[in-house]
C-alpha positions as a LaTeX table, in Angstrom:
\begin{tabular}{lrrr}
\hline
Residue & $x$ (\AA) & $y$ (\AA) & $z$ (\AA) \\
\hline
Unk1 & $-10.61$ & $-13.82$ & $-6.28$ \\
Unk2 & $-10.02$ & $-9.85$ & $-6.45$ \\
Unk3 & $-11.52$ & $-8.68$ & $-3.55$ \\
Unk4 & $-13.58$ & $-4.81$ & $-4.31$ \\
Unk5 & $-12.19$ & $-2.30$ & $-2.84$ \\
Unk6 & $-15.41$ & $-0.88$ & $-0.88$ \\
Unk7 & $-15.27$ & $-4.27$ & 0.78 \\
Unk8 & $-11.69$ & $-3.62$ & 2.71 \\
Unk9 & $-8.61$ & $-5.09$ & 1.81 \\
Unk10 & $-8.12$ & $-9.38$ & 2.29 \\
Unk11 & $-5.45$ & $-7.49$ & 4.33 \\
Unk12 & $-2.46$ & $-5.12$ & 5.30 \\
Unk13 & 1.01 & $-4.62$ & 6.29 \\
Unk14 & 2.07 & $-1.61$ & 7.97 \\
Unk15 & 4.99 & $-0.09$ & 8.82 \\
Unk16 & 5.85 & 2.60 & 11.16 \\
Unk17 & 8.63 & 5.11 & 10.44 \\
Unk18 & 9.65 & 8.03 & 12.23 \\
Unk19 & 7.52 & 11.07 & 14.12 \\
Unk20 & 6.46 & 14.01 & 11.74 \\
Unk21 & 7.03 & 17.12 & 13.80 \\
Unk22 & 6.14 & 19.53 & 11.19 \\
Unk23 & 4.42 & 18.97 & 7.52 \\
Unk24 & 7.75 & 21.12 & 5.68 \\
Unk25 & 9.06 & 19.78 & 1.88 \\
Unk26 & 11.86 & 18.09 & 3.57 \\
Unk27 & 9.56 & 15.52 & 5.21 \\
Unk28 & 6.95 & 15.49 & 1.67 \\
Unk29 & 10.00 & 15.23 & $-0.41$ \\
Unk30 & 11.42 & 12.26 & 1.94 \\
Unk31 & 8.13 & 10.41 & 2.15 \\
Unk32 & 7.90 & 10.56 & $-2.01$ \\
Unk33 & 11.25 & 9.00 & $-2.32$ \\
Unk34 & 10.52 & 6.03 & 0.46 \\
Unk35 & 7.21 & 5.22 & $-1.89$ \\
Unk36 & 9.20 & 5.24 & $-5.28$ \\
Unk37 & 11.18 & 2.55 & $-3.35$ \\
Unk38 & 8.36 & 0.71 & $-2.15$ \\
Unk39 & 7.44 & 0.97 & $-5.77$ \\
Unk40 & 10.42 & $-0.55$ & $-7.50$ \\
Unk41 & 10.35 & $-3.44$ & $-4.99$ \\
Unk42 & 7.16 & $-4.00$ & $-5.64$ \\
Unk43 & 7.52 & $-3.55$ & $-9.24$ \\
Unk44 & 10.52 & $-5.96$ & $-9.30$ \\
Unk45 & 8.13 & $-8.64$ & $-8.21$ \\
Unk46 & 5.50 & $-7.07$ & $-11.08$ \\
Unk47 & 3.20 & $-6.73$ & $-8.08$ \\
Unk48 & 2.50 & $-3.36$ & $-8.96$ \\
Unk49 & 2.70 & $-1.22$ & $-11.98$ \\
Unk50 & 1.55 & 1.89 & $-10.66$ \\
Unk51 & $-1.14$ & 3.81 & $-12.72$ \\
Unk52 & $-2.66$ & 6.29 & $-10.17$ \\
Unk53 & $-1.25$ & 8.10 & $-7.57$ \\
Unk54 & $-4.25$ & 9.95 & $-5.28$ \\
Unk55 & $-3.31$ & 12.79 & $-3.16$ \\
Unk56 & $-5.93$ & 13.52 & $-0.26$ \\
Unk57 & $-6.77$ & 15.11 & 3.81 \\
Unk58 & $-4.73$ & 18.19 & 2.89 \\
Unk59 & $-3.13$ & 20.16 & 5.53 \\
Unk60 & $-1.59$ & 23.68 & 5.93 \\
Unk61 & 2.05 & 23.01 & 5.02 \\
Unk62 & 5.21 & 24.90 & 6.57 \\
Unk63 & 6.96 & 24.89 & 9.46 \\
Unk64 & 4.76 & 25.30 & 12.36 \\
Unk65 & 4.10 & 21.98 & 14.44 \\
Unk66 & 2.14 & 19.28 & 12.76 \\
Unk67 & $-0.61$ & 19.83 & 16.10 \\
Unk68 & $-0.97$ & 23.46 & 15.01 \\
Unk69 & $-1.52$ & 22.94 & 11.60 \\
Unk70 & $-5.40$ & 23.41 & 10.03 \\
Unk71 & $-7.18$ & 20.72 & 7.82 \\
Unk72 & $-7.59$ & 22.30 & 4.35 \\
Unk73 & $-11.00$ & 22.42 & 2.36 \\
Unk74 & $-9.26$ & 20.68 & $-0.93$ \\
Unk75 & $-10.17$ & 17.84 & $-2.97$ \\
Unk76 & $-8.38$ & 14.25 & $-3.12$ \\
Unk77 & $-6.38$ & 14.98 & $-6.30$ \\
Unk78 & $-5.48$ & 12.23 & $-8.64$ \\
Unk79 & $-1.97$ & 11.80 & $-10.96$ \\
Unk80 & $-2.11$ & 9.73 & $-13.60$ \\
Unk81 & 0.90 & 8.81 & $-15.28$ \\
Unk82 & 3.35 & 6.50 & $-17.02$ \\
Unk83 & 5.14 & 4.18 & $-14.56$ \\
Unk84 & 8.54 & 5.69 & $-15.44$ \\
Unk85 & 7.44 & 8.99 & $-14.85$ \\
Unk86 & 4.73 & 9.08 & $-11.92$ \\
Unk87 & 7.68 & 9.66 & $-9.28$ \\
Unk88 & 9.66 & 12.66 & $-11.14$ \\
Unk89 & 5.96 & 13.84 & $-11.93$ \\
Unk90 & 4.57 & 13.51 & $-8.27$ \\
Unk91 & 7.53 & 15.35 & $-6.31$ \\
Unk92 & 7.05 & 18.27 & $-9.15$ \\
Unk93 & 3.36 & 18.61 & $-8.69$ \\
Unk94 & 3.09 & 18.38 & $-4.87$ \\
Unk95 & 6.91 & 21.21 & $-5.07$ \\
Unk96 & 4.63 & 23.47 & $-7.17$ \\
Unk97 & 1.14 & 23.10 & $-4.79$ \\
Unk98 & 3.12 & 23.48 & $-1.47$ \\
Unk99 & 4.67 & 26.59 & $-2.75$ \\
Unk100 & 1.87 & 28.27 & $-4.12$ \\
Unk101 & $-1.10$ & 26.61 & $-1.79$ \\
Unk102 & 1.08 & 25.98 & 1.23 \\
Unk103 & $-0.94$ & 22.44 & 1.20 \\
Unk104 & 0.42 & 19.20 & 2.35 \\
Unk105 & $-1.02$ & 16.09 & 1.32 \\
Unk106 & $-0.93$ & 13.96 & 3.86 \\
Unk107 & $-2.31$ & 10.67 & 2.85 \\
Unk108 & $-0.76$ & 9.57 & $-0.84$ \\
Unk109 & $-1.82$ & 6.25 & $-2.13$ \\
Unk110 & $-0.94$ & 4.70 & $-5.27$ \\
Unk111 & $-2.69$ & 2.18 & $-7.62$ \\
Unk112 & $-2.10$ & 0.03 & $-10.49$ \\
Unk113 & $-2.02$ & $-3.54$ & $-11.95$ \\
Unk114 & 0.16 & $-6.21$ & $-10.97$ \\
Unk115 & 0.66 & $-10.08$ & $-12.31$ \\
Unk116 & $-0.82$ & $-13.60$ & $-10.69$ \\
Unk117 & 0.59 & $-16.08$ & $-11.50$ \\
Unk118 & $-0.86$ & $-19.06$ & $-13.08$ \\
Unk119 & 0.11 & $-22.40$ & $-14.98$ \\
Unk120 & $-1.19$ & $-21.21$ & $-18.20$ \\
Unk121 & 0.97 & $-17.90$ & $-17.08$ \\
Unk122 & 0.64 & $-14.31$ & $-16.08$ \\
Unk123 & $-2.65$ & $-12.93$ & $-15.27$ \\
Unk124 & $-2.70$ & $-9.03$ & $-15.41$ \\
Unk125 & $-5.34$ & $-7.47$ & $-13.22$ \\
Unk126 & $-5.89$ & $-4.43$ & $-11.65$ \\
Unk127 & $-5.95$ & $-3.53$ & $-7.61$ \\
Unk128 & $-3.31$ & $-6.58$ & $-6.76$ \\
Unk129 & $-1.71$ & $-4.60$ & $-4.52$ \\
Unk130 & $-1.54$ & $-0.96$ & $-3.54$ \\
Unk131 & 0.49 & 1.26 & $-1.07$ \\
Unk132 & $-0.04$ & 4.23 & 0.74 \\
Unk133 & 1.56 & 6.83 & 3.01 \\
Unk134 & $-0.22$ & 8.46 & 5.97 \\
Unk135 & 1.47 & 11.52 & 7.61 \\
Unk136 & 0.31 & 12.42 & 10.92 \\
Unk137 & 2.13 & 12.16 & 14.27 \\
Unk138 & 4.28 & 9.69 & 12.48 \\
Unk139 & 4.84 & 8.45 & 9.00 \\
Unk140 & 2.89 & 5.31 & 8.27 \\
Unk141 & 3.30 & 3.19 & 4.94 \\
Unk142 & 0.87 & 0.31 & 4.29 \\
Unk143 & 0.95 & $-2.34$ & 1.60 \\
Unk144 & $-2.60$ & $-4.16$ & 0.68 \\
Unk145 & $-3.67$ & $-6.52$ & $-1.54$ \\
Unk146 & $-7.47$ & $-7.49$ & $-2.65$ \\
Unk147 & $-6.17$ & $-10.57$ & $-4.17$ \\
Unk148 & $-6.63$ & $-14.03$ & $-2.50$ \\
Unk149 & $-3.53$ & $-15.52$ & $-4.59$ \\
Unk150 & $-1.69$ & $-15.59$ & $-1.28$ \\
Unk151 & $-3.77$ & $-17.66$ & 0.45 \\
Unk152 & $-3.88$ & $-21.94$ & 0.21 \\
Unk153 & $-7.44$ & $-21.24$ & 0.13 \\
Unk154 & $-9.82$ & $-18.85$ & $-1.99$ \\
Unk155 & $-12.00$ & $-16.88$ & 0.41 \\
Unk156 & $-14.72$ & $-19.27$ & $-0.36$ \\
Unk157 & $-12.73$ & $-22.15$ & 1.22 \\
Unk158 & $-11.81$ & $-23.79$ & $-2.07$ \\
Unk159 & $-8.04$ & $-25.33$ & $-1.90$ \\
Unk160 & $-6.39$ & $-23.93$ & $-4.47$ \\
Unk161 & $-2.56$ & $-25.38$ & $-4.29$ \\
Unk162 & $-1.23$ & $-24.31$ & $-7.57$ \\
Unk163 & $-1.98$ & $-20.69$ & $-7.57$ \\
Unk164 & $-0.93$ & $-20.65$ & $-3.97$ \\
Unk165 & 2.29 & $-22.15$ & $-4.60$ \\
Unk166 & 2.93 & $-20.24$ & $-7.67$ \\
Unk167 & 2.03 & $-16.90$ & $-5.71$ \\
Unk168 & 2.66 & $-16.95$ & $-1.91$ \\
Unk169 & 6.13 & $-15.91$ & $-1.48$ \\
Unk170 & 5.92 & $-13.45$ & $-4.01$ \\
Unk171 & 4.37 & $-10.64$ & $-1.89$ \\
Unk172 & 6.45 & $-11.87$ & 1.08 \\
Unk173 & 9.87 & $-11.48$ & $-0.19$ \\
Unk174 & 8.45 & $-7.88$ & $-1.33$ \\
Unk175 & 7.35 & $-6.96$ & 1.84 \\
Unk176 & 10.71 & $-8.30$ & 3.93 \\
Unk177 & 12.21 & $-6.15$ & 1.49 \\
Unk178 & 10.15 & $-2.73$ & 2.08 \\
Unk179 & 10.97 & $-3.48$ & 5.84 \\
Unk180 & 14.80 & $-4.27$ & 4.93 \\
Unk181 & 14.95 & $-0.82$ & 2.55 \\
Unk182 & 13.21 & 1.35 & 4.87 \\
Unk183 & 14.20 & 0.56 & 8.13 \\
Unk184 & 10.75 & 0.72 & 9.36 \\
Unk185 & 8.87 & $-1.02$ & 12.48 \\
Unk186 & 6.21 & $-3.33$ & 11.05 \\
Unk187 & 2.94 & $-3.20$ & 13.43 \\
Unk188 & 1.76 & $-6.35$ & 14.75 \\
Unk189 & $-1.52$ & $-7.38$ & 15.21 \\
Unk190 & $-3.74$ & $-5.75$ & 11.90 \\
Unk191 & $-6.48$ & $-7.86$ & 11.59 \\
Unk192 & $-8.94$ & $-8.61$ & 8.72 \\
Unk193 & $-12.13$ & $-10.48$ & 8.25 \\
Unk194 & $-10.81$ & $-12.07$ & 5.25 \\
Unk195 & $-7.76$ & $-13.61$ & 6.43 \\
Unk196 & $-4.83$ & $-14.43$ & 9.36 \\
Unk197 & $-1.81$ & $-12.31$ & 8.94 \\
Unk198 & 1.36 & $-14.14$ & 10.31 \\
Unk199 & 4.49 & $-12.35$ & 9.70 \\
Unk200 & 4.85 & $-11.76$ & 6.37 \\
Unk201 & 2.61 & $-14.40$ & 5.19 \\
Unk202 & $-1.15$ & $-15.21$ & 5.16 \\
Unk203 & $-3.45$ & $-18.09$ & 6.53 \\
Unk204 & $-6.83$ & $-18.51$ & 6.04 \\
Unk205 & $-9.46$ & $-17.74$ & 8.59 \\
Unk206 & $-10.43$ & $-21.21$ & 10.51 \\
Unk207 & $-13.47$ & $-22.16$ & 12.35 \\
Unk208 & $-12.58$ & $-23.84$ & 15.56 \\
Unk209 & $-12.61$ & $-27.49$ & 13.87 \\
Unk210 & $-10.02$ & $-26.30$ & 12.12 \\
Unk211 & $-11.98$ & $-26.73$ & 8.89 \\
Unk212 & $-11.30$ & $-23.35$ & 6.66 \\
Unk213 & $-14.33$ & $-20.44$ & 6.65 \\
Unk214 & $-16.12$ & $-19.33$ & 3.84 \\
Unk215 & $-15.60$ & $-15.41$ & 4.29 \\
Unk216 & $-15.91$ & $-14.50$ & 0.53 \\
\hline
\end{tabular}
């Protein structure tokens, strides 16, 4: 089950990276090249094939503190591009908009399609898994999925062994990875209606016979 996105993600992994003490290119231009690598790992594990990048909750940019700096009245503005070219692209359209608007984006999220996998084979759909940066007092990154393929239950409490076992470590190994690569703190305790987040791994959301919820 692909979970809509108006509905929340099934769930979340964050990670928490260093304090932003002012919103200058150095930090933008860092934060770009941390998601192209969050990218390729994901990518690697065809998780995510990014489509559409989404640039949003502008700021004034430059080198005053990131507590003195003024929300800007601009629109969410939305990239898309060829995987092999979104990154290149993105760090050349936010270069050009921070030095003529002086505008920092600082919430970037990025969207695509990504593979679950089944016994008859790969099953392309869209929303799998997407990632976002959020810039603030510190730089956040966050990984979520709207797929239940990670789970030994669907969300309506059906067993579904095969596509768990085909799937499950997929998004795991991807996500040690992101927390390997970038050196980040992952945040404990995110919770979700839709399922149990333990480490890097997902259980299913009990009632307290132990006998697995319907939360779909």
């Amino acid at each position: 089950m692909l979970l809509p996105r108006q509905k929340g993600p099934i769930a979340e992994w964050r990670f928490e990276g260093p304090p932003v003490s002012h919103l200058n290119w150095k930090h933008l231009e860092y934060t770009i090249r941390i998601l192209a690598t969050m990218n390729s790992i994901l990518l690697a594990e065809n998780l995510l094939s990014s489509r559409t990048i989404c640039l949003s909750r502008w700021m004034r940019a430059g080198d005053i503190g990131v507590a003195q700096s003024e929300r800007l009245a601009k629109e969410p503005l939305e990239l898309q591009s060829d995987l092999s070219l979104a990154f290149a692209e993105l760090l050349e359209l936010c270069r050009s908009i921070f030095l003529t608007e002086f505008a920092y984006p600082t919430v970037i999220e990025i969207s695509g399609s990504g593979h679950i996998l089944t016994q008859a084979g790969p099953s392309v759909v869209e929303d799998l898994v997407w990632m976002r940066s959020s810039t603030l007092d510190t730089l956040m990154l966050t990984v979520g999925t709207q797929s239940d393929a990670w789970l030994p239950f669907s969300l309506s409490g059906e067993a579904q062994p095969e596509l768990y076992e085909l799937n499950f470590d997929r998004l795991a190994r991807a996500l040690k990875e992101i927390k390997l690569k970038t050196g980040f703190s992952m945040e404990e305790g995110v919770e979700s209606p839709y399922s149990v987040i333990k480490g890097f791994y997902l259980e299913n959301v009990t009632y307290e016979d132990g006998s697995v919820a319907d939360v779909s």
